[in-house]
CHARMM internal coordinates of N, CA and C (Angstrom, degrees):
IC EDIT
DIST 1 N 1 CA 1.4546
DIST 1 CA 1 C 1.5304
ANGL 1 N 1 CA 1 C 108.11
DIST 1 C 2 N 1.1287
ANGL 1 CA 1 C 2 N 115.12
DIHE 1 N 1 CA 1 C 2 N 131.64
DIST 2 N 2 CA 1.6992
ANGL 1 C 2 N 2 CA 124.68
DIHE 1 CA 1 C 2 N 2 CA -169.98
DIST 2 CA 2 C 1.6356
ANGL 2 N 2 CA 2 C 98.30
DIHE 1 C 2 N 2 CA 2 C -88.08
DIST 2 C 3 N 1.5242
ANGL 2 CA 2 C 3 N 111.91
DIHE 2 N 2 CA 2 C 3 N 125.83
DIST 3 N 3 CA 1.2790
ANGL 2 C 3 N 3 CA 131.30
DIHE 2 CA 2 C 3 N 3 CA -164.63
DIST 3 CA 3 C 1.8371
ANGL 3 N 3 CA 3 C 96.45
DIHE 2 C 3 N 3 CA 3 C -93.74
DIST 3 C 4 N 1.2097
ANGL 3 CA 3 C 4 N 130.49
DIHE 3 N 3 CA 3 C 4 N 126.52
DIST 4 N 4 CA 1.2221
ANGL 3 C 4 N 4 CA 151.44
DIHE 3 CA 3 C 4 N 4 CA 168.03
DIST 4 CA 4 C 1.5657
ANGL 4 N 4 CA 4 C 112.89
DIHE 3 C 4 N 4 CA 4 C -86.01
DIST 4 C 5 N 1.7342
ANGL 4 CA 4 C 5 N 117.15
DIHE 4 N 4 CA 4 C 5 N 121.21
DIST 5 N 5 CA 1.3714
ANGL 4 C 5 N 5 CA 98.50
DIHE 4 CA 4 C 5 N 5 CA -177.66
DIST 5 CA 5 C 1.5836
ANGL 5 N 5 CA 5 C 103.77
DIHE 4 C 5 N 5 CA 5 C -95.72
DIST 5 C 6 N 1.3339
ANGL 5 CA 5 C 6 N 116.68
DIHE 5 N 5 CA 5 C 6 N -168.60
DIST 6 N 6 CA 1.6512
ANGL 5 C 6 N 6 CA 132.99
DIHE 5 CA 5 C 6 N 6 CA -163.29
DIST 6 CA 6 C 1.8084
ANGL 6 N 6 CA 6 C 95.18
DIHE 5 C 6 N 6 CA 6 C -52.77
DIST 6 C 7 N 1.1705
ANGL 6 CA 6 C 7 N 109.42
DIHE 6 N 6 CA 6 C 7 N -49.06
DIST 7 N 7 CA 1.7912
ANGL 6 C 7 N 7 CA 115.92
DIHE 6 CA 6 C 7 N 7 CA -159.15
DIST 7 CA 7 C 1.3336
ANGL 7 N 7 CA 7 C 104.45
DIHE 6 C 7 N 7 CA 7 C -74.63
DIST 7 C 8 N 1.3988
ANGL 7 CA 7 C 8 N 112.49
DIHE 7 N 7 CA 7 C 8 N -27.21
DIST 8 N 8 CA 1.8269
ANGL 7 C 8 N 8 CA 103.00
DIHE 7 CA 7 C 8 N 8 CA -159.66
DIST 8 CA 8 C 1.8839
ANGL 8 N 8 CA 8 C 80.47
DIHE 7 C 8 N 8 CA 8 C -90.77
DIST 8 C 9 N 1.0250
ANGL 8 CA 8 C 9 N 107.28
DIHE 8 N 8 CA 8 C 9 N -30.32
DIST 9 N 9 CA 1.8208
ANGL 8 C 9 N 9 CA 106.23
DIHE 8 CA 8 C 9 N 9 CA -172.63
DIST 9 CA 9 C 1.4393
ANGL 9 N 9 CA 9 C 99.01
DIHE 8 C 9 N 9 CA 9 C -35.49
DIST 9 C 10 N 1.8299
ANGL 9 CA 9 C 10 N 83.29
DIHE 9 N 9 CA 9 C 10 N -65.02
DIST 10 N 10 CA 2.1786
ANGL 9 C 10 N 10 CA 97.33
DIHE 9 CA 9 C 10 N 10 CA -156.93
DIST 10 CA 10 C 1.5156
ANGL 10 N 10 CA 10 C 98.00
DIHE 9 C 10 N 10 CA 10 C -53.12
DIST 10 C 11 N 1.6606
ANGL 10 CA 10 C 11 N 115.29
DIHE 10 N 10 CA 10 C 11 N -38.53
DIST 11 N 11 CA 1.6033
ANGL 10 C 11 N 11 CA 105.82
DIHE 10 CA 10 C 11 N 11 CA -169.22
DIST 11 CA 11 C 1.9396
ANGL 11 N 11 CA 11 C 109.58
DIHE 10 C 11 N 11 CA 11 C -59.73
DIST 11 C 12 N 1.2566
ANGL 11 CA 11 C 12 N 117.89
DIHE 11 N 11 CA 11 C 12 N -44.19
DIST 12 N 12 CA 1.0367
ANGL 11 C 12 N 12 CA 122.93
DIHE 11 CA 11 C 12 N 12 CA -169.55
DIST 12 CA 12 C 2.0842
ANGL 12 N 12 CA 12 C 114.82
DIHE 11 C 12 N 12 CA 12 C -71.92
DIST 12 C 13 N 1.5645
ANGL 12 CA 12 C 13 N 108.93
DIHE 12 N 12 CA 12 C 13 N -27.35
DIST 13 N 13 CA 1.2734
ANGL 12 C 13 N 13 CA 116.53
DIHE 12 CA 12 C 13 N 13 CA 155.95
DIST 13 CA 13 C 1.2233
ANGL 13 N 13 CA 13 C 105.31
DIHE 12 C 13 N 13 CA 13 C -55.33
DIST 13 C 14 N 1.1561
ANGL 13 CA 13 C 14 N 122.33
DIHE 13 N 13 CA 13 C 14 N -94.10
DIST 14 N 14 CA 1.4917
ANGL 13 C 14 N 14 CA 129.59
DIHE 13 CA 13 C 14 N 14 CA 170.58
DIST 14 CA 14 C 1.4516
ANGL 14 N 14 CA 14 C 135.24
DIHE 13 C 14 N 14 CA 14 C -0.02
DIST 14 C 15 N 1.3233
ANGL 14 CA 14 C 15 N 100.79
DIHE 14 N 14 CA 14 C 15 N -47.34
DIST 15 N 15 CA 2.0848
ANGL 14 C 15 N 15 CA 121.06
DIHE 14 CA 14 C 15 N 15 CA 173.85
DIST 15 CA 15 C 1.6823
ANGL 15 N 15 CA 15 C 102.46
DIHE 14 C 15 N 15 CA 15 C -75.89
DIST 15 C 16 N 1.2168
ANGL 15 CA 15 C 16 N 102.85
DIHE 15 N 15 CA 15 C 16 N -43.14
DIST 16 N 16 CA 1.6239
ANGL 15 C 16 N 16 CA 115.42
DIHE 15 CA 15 C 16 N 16 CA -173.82
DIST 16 CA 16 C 1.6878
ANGL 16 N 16 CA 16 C 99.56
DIHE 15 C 16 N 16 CA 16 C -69.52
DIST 16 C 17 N 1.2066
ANGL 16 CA 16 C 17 N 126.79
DIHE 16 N 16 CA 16 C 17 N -56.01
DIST 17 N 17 CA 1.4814
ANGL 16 C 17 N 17 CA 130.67
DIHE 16 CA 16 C 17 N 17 CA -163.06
DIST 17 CA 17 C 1.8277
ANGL 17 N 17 CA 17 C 81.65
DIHE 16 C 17 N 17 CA 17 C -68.03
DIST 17 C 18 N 1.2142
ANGL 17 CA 17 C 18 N 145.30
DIHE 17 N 17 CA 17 C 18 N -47.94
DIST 18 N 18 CA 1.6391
ANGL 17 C 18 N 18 CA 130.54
DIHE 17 CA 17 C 18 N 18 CA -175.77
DIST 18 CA 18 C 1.0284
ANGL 18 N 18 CA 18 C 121.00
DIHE 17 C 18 N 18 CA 18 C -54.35
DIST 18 C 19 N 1.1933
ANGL 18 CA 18 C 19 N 105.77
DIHE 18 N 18 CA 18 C 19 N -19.80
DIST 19 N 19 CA 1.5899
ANGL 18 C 19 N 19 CA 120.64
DIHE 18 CA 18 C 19 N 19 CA -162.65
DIST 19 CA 19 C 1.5441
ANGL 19 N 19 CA 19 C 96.22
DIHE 18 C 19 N 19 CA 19 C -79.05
DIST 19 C 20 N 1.7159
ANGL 19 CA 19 C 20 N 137.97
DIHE 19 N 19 CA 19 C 20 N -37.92
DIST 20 N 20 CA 1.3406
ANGL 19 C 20 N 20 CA 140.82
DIHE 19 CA 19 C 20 N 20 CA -160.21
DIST 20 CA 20 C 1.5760
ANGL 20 N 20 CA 20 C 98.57
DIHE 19 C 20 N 20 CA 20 C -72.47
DIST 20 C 21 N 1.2521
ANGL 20 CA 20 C 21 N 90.17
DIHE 20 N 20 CA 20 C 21 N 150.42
DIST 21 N 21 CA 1.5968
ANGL 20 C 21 N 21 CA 114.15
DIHE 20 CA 20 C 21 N 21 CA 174.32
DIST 21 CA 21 C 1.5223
ANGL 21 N 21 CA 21 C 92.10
DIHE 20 C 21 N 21 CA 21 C -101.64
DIST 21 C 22 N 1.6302
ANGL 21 CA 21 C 22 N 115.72
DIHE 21 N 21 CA 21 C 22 N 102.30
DIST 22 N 22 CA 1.4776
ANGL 21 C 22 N 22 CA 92.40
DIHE 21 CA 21 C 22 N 22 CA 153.12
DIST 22 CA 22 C 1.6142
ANGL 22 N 22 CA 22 C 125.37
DIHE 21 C 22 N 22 CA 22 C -95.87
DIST 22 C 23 N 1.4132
ANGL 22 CA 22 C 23 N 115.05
DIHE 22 N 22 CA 22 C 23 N 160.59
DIST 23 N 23 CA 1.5212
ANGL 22 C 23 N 23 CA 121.34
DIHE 22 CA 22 C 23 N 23 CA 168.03
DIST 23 CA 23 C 1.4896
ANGL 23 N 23 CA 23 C 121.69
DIHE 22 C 23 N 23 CA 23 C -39.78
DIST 23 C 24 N 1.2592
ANGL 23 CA 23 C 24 N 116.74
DIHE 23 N 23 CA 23 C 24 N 136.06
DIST 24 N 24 CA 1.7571
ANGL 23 C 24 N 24 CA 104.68
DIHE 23 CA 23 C 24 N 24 CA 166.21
DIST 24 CA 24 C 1.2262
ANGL 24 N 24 CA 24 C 106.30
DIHE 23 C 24 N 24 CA 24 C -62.77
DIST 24 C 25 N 1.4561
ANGL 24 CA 24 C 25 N 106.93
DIHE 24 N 24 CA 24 C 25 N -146.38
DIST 25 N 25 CA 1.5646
ANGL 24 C 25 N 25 CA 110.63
DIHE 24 CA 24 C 25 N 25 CA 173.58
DIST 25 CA 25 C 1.6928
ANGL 25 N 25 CA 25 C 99.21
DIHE 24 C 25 N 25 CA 25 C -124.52
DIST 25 C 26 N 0.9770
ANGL 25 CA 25 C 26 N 104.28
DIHE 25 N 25 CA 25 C 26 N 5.17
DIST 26 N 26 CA 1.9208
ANGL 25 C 26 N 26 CA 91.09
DIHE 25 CA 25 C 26 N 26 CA 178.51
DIST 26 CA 26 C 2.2622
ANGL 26 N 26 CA 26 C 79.13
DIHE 25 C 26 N 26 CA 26 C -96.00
DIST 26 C 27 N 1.1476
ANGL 26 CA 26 C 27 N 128.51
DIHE 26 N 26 CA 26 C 27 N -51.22
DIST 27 N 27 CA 1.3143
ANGL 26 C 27 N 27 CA 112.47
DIHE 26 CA 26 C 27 N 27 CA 175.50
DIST 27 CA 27 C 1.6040
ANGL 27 N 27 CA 27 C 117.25
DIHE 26 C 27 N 27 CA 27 C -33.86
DIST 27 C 28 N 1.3586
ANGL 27 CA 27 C 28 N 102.50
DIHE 27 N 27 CA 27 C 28 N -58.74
DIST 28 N 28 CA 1.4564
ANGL 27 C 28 N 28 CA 102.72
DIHE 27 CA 27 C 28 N 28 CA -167.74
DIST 28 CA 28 C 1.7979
ANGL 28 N 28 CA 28 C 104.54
DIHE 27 C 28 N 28 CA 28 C -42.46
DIST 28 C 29 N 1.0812
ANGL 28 CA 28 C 29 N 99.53
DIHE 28 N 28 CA 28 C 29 N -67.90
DIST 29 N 29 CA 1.5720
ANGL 28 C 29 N 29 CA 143.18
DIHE 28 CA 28 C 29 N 29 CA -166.27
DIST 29 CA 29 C 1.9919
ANGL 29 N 29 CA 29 C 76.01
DIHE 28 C 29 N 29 CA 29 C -36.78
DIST 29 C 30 N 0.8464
ANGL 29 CA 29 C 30 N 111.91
DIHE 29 N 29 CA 29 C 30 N -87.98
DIST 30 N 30 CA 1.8093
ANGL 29 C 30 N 30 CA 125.11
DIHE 29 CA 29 C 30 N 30 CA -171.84
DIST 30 CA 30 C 1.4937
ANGL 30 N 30 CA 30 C 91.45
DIHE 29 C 30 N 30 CA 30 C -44.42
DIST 30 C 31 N 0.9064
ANGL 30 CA 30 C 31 N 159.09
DIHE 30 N 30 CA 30 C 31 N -38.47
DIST 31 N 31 CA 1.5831
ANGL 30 C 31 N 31 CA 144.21
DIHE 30 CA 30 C 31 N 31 CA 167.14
DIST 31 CA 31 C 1.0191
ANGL 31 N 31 CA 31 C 137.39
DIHE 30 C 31 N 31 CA 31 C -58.36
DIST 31 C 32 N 1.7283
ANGL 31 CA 31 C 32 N 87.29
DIHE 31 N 31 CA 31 C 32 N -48.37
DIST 32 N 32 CA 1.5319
ANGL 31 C 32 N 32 CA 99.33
DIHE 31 CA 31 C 32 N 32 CA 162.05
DIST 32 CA 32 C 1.9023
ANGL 32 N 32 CA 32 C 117.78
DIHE 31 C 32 N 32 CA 32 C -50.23
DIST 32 C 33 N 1.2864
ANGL 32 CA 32 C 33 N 94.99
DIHE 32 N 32 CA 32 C 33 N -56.52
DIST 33 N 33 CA 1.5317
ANGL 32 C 33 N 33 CA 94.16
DIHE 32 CA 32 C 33 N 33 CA -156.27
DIST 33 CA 33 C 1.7335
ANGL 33 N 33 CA 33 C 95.29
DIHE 32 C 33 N 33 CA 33 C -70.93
DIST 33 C 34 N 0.8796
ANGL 33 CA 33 C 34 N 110.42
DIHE 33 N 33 CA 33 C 34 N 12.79
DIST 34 N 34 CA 2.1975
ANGL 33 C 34 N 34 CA 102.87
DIHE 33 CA 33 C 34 N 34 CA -174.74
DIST 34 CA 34 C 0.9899
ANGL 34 N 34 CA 34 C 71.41
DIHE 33 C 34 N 34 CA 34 C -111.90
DIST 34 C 35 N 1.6694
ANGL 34 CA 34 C 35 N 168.32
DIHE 34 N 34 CA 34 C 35 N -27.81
DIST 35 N 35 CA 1.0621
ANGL 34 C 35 N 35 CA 149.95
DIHE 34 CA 34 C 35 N 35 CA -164.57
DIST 35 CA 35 C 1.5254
ANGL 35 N 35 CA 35 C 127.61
DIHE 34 C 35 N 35 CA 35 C -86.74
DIST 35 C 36 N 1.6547
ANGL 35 CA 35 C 36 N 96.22
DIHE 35 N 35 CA 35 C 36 N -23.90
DIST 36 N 36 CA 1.6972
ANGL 35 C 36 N 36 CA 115.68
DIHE 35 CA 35 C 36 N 36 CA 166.67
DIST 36 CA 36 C 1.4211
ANGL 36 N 36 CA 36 C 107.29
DIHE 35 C 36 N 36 CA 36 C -95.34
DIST 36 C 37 N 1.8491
ANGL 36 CA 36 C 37 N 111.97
DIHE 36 N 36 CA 36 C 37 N -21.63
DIST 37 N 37 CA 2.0781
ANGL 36 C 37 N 37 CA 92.12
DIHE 36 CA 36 C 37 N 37 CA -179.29
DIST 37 CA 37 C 1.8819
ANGL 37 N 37 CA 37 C 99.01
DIHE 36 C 37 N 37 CA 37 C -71.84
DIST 37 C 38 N 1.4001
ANGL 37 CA 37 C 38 N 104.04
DIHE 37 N 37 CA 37 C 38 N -22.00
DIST 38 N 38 CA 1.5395
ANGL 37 C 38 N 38 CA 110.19
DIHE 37 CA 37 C 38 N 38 CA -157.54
DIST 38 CA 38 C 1.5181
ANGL 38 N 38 CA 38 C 96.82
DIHE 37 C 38 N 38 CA 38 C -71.80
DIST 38 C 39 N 1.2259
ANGL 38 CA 38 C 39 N 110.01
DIHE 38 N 38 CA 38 C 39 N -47.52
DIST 39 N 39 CA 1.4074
ANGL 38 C 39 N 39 CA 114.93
DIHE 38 CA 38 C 39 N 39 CA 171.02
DIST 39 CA 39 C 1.7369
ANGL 39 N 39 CA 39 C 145.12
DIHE 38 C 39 N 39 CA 39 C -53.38
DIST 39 C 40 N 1.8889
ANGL 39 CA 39 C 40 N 95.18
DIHE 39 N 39 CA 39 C 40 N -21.28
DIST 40 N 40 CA 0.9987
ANGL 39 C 40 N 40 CA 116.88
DIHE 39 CA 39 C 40 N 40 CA 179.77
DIST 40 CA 40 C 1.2445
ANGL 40 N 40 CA 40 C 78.43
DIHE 39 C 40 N 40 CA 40 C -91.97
DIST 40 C 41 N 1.0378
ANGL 40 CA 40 C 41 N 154.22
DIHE 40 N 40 CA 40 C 41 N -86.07
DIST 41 N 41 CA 1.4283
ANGL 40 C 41 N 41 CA 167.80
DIHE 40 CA 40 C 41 N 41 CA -132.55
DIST 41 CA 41 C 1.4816
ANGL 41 N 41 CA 41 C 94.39
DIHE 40 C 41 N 41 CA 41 C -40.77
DIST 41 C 42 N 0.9897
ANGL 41 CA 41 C 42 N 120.81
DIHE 41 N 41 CA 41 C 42 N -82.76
DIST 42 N 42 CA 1.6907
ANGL 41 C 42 N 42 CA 138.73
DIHE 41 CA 41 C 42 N 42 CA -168.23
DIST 42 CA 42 C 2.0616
ANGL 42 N 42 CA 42 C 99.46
DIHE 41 C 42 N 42 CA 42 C -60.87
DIST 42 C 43 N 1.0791
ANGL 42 CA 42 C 43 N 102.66
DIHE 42 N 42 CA 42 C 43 N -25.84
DIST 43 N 43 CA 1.6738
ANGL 42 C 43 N 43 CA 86.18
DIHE 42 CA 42 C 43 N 43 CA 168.48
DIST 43 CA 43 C 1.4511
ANGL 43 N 43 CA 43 C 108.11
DIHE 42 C 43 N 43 CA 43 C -84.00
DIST 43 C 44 N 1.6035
ANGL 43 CA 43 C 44 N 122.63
DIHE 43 N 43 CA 43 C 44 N -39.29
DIST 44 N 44 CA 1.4266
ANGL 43 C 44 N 44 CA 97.78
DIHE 43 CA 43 C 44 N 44 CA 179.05
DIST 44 CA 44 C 1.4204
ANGL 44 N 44 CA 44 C 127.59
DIHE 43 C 44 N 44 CA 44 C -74.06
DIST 44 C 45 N 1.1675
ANGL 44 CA 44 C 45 N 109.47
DIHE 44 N 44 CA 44 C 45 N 3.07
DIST 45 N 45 CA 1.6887
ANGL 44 C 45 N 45 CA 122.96
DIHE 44 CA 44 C 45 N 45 CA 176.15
DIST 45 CA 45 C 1.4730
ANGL 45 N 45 CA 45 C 106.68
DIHE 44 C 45 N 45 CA 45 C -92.78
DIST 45 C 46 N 1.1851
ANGL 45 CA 45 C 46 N 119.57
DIHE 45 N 45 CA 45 C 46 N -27.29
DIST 46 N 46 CA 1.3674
ANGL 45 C 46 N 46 CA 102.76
DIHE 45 CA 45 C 46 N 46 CA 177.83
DIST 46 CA 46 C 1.7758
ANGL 46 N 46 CA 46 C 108.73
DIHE 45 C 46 N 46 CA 46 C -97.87
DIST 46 C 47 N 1.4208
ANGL 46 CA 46 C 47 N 119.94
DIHE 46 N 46 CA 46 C 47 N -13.96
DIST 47 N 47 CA 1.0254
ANGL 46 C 47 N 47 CA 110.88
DIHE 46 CA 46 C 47 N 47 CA 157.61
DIST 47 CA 47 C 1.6788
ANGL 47 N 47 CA 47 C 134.16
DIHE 46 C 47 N 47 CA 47 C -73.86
DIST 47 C 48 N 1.7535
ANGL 47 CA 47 C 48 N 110.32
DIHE 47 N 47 CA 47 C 48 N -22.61
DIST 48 N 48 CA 1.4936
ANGL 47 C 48 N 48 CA 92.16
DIHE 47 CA 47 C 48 N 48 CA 147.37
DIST 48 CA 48 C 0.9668
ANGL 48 N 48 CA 48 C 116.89
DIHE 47 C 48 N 48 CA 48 C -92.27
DIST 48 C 49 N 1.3889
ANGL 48 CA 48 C 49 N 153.11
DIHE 48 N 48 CA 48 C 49 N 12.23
DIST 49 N 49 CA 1.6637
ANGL 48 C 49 N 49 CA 131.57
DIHE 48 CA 48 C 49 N 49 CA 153.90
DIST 49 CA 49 C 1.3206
ANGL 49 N 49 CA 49 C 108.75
DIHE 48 C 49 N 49 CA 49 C -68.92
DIST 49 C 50 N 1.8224
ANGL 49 CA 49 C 50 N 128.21
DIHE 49 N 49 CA 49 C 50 N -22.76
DIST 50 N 50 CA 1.3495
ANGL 49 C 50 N 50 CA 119.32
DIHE 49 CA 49 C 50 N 50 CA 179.34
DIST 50 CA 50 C 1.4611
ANGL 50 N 50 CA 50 C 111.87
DIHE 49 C 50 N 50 CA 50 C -73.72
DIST 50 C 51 N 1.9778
ANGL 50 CA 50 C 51 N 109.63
DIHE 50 N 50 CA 50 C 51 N -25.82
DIST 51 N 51 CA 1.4606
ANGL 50 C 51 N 51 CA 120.80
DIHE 50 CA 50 C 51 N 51 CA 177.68
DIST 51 CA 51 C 1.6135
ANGL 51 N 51 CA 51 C 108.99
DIHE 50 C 51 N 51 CA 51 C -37.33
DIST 51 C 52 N 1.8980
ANGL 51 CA 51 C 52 N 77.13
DIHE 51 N 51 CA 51 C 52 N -58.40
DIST 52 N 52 CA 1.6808
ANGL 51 C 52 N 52 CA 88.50
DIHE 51 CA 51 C 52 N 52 CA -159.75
DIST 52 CA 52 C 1.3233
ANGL 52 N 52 CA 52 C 119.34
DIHE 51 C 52 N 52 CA 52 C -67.47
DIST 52 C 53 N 1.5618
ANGL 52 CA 52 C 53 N 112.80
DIHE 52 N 52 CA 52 C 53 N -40.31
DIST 53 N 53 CA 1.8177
ANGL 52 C 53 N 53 CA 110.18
DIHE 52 CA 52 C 53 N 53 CA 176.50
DIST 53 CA 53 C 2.0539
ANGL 53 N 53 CA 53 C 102.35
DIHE 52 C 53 N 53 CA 53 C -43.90
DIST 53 C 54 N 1.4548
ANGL 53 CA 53 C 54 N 80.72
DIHE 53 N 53 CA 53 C 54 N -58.05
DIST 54 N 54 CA 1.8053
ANGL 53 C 54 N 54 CA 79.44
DIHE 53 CA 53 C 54 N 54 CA -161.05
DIST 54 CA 54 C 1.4653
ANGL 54 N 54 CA 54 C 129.15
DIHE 53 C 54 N 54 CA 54 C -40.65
DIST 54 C 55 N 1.9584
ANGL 54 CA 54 C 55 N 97.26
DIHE 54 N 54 CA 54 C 55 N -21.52
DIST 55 N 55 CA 1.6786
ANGL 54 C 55 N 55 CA 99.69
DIHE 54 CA 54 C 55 N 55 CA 179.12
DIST 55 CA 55 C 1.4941
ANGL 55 N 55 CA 55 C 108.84
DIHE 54 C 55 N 55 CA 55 C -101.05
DIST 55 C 56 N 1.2797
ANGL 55 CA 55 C 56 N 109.98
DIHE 55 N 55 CA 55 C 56 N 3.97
DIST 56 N 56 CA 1.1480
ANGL 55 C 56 N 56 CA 115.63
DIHE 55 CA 55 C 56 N 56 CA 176.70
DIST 56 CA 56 C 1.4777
ANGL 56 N 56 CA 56 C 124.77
DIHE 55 C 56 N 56 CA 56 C -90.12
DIST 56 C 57 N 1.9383
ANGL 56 CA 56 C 57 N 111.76
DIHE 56 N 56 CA 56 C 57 N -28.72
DIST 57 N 57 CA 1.3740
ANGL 56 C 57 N 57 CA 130.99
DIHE 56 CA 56 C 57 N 57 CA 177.78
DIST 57 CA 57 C 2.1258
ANGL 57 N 57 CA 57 C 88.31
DIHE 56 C 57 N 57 CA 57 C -86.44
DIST 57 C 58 N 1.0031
ANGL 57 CA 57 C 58 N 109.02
DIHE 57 N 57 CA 57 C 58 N -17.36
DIST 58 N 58 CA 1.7111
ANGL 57 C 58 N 58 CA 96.30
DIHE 57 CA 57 C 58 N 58 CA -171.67
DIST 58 CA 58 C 1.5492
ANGL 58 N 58 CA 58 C 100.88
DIHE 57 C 58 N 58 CA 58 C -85.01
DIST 58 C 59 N 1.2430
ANGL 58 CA 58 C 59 N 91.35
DIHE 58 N 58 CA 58 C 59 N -40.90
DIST 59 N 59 CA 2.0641
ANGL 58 C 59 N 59 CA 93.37
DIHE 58 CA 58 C 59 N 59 CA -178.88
DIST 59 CA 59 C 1.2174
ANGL 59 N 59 CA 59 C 120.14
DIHE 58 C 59 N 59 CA 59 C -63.35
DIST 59 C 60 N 1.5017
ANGL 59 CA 59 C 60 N 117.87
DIHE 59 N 59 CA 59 C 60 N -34.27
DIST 60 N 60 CA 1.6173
ANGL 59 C 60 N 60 CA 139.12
DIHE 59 CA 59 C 60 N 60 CA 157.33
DIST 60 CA 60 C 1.6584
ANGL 60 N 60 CA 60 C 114.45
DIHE 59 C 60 N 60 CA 60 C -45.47
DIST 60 C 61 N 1.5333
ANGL 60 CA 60 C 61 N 110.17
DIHE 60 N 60 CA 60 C 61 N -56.39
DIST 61 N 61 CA 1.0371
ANGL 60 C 61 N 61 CA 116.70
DIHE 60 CA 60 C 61 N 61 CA 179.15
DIST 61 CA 61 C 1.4180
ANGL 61 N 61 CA 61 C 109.39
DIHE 60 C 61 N 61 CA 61 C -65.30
DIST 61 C 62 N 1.2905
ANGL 61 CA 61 C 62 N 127.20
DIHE 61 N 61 CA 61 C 62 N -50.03
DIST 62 N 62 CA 1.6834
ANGL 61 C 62 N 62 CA 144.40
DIHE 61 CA 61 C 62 N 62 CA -167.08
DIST 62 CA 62 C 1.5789
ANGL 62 N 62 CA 62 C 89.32
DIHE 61 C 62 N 62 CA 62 C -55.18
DIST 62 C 63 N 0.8811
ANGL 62 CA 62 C 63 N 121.79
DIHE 62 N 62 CA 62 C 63 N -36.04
DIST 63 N 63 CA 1.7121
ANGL 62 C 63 N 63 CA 105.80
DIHE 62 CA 62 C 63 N 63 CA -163.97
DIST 63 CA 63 C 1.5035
ANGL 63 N 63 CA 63 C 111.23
DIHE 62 C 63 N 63 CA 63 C -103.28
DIST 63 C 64 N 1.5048
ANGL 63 CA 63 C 64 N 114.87
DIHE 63 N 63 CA 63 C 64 N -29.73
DIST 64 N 64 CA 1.6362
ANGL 63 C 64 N 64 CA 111.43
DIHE 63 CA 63 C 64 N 64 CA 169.00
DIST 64 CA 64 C 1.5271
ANGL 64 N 64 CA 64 C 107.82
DIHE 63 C 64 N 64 CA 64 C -87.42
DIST 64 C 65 N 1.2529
ANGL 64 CA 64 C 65 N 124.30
DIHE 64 N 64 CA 64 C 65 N -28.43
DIST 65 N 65 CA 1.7612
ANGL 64 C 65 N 65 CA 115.68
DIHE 64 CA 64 C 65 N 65 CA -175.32
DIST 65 CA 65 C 0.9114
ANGL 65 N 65 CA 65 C 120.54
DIHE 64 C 65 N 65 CA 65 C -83.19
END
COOR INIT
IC SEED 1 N 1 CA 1 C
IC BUILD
């Protein structure tokens, strides 16, 4: 395995880090917020599937207990 010293490292970090596309900030910003509707999204869905089990294990229960 071919050993790399300290300088050619940083040079080769360095070429690689130019290479990234970063996000603007109106991107960031727009990810973010689809990331909290998405988030809200999926909690209120799993809070009515917990609705529904629960009246569903009570109605189960209501008729055998």
């Amino acid at each position: 395995m071919a050993t790399t010293n300290p300088i050619q490292f940083i040079q080769q970090v360095r070429a690689e880090v130019a290479k990234v596309v970063w996000p603007t900030r109106r991107e960031v910003f727009l990810t973010t917020v689809m990331v909290f509707i998405m988030a809200a999204l999926t909690a209120v869905f799993f809070a009515l599937v917990d609705i529904l089990i629960r009246y569903g294990l009570q109605g189960i229960l209501g008729v055998f207990g």
